[in-house]
TORKOL-4160 file (C-alpha; in steps of 0.2 Angstrom, whole numbers, padded with zeros to 4 digits, m for minus):
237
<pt num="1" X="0157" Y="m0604" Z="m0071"/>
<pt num="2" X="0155" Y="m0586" Z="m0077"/>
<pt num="3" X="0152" Y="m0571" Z="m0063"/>
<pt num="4" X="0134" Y="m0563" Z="m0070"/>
<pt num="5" X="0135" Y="m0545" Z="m0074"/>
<pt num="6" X="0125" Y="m0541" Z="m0058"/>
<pt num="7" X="0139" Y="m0549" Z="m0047"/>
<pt num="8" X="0150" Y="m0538" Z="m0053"/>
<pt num="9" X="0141" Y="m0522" Z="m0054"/>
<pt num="10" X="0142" Y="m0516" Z="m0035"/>
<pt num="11" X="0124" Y="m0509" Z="m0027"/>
<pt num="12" X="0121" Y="m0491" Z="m0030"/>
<pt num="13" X="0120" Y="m0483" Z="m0013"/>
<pt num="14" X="0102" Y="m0477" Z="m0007"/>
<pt num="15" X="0099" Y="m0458" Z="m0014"/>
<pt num="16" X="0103" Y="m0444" Z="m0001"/>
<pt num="17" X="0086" Y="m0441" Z="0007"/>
<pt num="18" X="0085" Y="m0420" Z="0004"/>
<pt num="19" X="0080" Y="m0417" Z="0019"/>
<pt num="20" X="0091" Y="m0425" Z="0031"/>
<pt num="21" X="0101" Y="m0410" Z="0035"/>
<pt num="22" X="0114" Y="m0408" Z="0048"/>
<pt num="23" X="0113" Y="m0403" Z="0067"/>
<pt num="24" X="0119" Y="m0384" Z="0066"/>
<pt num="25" X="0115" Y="m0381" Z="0083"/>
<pt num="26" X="0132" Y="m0379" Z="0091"/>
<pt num="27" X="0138" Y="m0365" Z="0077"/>
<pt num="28" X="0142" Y="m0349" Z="0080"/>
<pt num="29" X="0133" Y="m0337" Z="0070"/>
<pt num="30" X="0141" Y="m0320" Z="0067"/>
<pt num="31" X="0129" Y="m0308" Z="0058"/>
<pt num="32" X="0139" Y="m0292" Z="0050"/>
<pt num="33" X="0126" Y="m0279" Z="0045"/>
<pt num="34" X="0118" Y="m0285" Z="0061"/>
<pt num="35" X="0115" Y="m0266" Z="0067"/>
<pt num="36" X="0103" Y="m0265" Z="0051"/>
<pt num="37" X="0085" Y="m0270" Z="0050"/>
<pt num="38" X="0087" Y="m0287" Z="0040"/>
<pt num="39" X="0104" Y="m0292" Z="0051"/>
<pt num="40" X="0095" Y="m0288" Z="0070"/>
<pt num="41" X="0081" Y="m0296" Z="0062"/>
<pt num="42" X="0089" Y="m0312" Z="0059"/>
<pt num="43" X="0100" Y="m0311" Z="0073"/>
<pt num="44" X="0086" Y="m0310" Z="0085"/>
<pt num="45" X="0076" Y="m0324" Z="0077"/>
<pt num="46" X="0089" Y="m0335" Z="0077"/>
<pt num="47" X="0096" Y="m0332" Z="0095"/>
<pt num="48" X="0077" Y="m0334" Z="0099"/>
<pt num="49" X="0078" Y="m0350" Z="0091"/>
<pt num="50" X="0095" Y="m0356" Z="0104"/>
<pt num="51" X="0109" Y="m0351" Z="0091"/>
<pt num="52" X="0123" Y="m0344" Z="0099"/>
<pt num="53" X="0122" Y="m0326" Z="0088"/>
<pt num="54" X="0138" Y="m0313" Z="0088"/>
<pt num="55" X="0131" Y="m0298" Z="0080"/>
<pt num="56" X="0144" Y="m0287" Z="0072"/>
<pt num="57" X="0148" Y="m0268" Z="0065"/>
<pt num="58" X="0157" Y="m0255" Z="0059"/>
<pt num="59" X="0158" Y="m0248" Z="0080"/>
<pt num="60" X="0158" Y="m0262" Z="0093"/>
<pt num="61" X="0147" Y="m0249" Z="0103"/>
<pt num="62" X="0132" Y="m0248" Z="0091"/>
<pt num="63" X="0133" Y="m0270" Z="0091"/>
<pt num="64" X="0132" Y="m0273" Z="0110"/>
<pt num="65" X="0117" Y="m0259" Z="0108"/>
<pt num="66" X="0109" Y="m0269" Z="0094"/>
<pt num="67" X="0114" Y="m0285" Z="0104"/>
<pt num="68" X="0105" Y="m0279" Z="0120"/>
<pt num="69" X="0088" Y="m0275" Z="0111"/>
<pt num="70" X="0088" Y="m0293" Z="0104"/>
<pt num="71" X="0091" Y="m0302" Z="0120"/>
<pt num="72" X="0094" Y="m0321" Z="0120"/>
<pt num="73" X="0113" Y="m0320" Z="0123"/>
<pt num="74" X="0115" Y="m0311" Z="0107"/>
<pt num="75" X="0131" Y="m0304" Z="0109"/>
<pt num="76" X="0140" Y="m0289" Z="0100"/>
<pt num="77" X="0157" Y="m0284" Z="0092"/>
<pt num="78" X="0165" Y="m0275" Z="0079"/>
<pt num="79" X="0165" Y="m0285" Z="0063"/>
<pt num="80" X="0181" Y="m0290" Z="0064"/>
<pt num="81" X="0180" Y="m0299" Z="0080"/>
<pt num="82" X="0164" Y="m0305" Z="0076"/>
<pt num="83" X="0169" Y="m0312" Z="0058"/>
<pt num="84" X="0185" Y="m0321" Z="0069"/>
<pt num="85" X="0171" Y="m0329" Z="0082"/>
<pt num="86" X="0162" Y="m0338" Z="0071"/>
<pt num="87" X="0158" Y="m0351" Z="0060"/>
<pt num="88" X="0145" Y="m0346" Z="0047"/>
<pt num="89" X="0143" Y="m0326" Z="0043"/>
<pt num="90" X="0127" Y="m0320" Z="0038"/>
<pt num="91" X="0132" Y="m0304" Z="0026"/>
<pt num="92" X="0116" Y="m0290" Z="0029"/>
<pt num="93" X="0128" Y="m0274" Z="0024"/>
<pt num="94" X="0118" Y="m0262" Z="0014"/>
<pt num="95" X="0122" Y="m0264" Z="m0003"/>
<pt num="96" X="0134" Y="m0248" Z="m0006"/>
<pt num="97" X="0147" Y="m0255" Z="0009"/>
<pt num="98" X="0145" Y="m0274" Z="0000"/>
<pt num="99" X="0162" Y="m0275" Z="m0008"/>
<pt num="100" X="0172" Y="m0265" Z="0002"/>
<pt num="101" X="0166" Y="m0271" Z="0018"/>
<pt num="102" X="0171" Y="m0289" Z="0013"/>
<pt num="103" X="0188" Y="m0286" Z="0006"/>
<pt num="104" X="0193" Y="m0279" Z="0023"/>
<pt num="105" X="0188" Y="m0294" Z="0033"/>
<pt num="106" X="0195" Y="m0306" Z="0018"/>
<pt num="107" X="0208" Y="m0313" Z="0033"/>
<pt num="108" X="0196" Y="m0313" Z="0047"/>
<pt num="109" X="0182" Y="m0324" Z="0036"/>
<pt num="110" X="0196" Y="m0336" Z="0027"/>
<pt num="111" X="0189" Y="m0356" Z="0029"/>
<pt num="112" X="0173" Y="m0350" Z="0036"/>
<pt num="113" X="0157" Y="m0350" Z="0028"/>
<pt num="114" X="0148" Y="m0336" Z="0021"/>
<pt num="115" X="0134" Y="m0333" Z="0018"/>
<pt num="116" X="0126" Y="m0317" Z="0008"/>
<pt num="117" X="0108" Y="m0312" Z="0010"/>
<pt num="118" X="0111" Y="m0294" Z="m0001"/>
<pt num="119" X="0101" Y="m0289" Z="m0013"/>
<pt num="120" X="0107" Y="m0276" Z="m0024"/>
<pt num="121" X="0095" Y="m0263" Z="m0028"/>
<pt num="122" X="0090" Y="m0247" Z="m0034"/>
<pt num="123" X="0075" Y="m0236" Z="m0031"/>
<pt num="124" X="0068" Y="m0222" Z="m0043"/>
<pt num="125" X="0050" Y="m0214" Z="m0044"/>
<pt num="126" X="0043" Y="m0229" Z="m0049"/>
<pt num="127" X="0051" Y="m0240" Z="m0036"/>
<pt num="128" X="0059" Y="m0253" Z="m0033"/>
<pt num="129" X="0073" Y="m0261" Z="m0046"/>
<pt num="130" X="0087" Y="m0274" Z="m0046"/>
<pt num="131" X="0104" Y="m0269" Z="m0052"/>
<pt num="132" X="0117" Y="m0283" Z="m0059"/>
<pt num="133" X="0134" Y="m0283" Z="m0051"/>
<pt num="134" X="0150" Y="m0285" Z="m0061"/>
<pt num="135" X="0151" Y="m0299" Z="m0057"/>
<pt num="136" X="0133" Y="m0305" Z="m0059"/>
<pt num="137" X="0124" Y="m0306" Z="m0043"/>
<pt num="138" X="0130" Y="m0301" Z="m0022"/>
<pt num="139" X="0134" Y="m0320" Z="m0019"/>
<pt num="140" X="0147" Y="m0321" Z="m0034"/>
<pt num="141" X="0156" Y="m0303" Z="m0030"/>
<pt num="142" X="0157" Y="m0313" Z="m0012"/>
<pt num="143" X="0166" Y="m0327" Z="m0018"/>
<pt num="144" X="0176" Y="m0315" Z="m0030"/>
<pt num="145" X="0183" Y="m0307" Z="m0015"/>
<pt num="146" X="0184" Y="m0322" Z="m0005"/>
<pt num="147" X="0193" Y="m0334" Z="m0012"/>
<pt num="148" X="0196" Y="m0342" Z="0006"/>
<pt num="149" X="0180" Y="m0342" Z="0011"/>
<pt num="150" X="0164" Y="m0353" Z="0005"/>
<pt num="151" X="0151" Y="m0342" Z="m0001"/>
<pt num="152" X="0134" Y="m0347" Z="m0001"/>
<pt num="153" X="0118" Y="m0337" Z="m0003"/>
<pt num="154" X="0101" Y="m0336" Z="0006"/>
<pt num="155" X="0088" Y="m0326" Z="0018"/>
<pt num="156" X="0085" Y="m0314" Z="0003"/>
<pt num="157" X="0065" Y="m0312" Z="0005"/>
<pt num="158" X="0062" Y="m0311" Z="0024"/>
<pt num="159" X="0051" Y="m0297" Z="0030"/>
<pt num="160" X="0063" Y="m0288" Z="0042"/>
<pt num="161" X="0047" Y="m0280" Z="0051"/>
<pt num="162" X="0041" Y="m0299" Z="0053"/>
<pt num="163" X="0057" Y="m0303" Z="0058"/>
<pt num="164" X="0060" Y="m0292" Z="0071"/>
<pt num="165" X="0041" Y="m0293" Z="0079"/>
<pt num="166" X="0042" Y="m0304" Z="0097"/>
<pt num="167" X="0024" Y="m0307" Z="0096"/>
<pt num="168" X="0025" Y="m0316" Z="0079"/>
<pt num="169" X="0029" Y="m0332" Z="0087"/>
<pt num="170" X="0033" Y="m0342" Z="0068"/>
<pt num="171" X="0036" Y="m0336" Z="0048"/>
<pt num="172" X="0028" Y="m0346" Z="0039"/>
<pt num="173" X="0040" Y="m0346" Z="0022"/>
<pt num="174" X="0055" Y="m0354" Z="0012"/>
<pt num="175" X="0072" Y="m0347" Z="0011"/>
<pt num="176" X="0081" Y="m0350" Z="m0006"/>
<pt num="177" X="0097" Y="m0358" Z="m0004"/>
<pt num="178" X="0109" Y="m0355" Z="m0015"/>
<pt num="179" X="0130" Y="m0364" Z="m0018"/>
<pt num="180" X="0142" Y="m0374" Z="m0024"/>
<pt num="181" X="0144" Y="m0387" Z="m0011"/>
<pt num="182" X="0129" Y="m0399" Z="m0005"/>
<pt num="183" X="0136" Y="m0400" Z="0012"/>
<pt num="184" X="0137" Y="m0381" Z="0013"/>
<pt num="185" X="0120" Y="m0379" Z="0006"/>
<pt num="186" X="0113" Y="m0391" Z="0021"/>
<pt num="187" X="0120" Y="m0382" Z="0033"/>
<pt num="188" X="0111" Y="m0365" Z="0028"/>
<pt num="189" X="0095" Y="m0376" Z="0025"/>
<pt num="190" X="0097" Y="m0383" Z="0042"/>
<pt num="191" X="0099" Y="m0365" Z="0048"/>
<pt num="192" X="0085" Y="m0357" Z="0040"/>
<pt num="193" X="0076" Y="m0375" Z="0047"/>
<pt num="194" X="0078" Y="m0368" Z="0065"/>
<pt num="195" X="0066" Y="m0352" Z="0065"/>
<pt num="196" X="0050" Y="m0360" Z="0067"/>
<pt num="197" X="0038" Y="m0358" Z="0050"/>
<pt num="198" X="0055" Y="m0357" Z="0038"/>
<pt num="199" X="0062" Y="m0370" Z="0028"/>
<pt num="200" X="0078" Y="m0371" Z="0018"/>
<pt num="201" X="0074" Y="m0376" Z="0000"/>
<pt num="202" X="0089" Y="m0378" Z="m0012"/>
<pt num="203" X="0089" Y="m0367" Z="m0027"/>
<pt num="204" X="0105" Y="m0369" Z="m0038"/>
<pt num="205" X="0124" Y="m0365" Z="m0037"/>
<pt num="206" X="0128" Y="m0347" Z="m0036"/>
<pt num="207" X="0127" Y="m0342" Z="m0056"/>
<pt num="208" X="0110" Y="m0343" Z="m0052"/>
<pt num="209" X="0109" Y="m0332" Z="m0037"/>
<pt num="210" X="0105" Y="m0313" Z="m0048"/>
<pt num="211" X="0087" Y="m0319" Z="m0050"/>
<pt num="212" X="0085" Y="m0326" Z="m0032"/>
<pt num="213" X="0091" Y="m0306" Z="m0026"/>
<pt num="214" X="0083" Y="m0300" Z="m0040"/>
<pt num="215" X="0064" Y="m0307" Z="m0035"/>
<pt num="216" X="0065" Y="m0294" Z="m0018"/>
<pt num="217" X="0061" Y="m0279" Z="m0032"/>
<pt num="218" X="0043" Y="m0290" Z="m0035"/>
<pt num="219" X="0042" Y="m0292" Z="m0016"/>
<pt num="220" X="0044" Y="m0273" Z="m0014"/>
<pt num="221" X="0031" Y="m0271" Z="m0025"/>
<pt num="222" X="0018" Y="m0284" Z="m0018"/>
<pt num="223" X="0020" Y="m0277" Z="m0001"/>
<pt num="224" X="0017" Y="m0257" Z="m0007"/>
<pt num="225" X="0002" Y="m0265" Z="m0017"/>
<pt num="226" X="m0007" Y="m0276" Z="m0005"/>
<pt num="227" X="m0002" Y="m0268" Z="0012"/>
<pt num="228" X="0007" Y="m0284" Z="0016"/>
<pt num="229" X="0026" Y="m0293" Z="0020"/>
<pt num="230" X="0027" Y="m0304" Z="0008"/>
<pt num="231" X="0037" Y="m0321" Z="0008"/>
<pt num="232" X="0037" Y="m0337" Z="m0003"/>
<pt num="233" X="0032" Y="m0354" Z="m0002"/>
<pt num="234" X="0040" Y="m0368" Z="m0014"/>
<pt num="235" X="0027" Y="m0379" Z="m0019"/>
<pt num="236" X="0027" Y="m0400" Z="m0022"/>
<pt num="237" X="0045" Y="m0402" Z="m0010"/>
């Protein structure tokens, strides 16, 4: 008696459904850059959502400030200490400080995960334009200076006026994440899936992250145009 081809051939396992994404509730999220518009921004909608948040900064003094006008247990710390705190870090340094600001916490952010929502940019008399890295895009100097770390890339196009408004109570938009691992990815979907309105919608490993940092230039644009704070929403997922 001969074993049919089906026998032999073991079931496929179900596909992954995309959006079962993990419980993040329980990180720590350290957001260096945090003293800025973008970073507070962030830090205060996530704390709002029940995320532990440690905002950091070049002076610990300037952090607990920050920290205190967000409230929600938002804490403060100079970046080191808020790097060594936490498990995911939200980079929001201004562009110019980028690189240099990561190759000095290269030890403090080795096996965490990292995750850069930078946009490189310039801004002439006609406005708003995106400028391309050595290395092709913020996300992949990141991951060029930490080797240690994983590197992913999101929460490029949030409106740090909406962001930082108590009486918006959701955002209605997508975050674009970008990396290299799916489990890493999850996380910052899962993330982004806490502030009410926002979903995280995977968008490609980080070769593809210029574009995604790039689109912010356009945003600019749209909001001087039309008076508005511009977001994005993925259709059909």
């Amino acid at each position: 008696m001969t074993t049919t081809d089906s026998a032999q051939t073991p079931a496929k396992a179900p596909a992954k459904d995309p959006w079962d994404l993990p419980d993040v509730s329980g990180h720590v999220v350290g957001v260096l850059g945090g003293t800025g518009p973008q970073g507070k921004g962030l830090a205060y909608r996530l704390a709002r959502a029940g995320q532990k948040v440690i905002i950091g900064s070049r002076s610990a003094d300037r952090a607990r400030s920050a920290a205190q006008e967000c409230g929600h247990g938002v804490e403060g710390a100079e970046n080191a200490e808020a790097a060594r705190r936490s498990d995911i870090v939200i980079v929001a340094v201004p562009w110019d400080g980028h690189g240099d600001t990561l190759k000095a916490l290269r030890e403090e952010l080795a096996g965490k995960l990292v995750v850069d929502c930078v946009n490189p940019l310039g801004f002439d008399k006609k406005g708003a334009y995106a400028i391309r890295p050595e290395e092709g895009s913020a996300a992949e100097q990141a991951a060029a200076l930490l080797p240690d770390s994983r590197v992913a890339a999101a929460f490029h196009h949030l409106s740090a006026v909406l962001l930082q408004d108590p009486e918006i109570e959701q955002i209605d938009t997508d975050v674009m994440v970008l990396g290299e691992e799916r489990a890493d990815v999850e996380i910052v979907q899962a993330l982004a899936g806490r502030i009410p309105g926002m979903r995280g919608v995977f968008a490609g490993r980080l070769r593809n992250a210029h574009q995604v940092e790039s689109l912010v230039a356009n945003l600019i644009s749209v909001n001087r145009r039309y008076k508005a704070h511009a977001g994005l929403r993925v259709t059909d997922v």
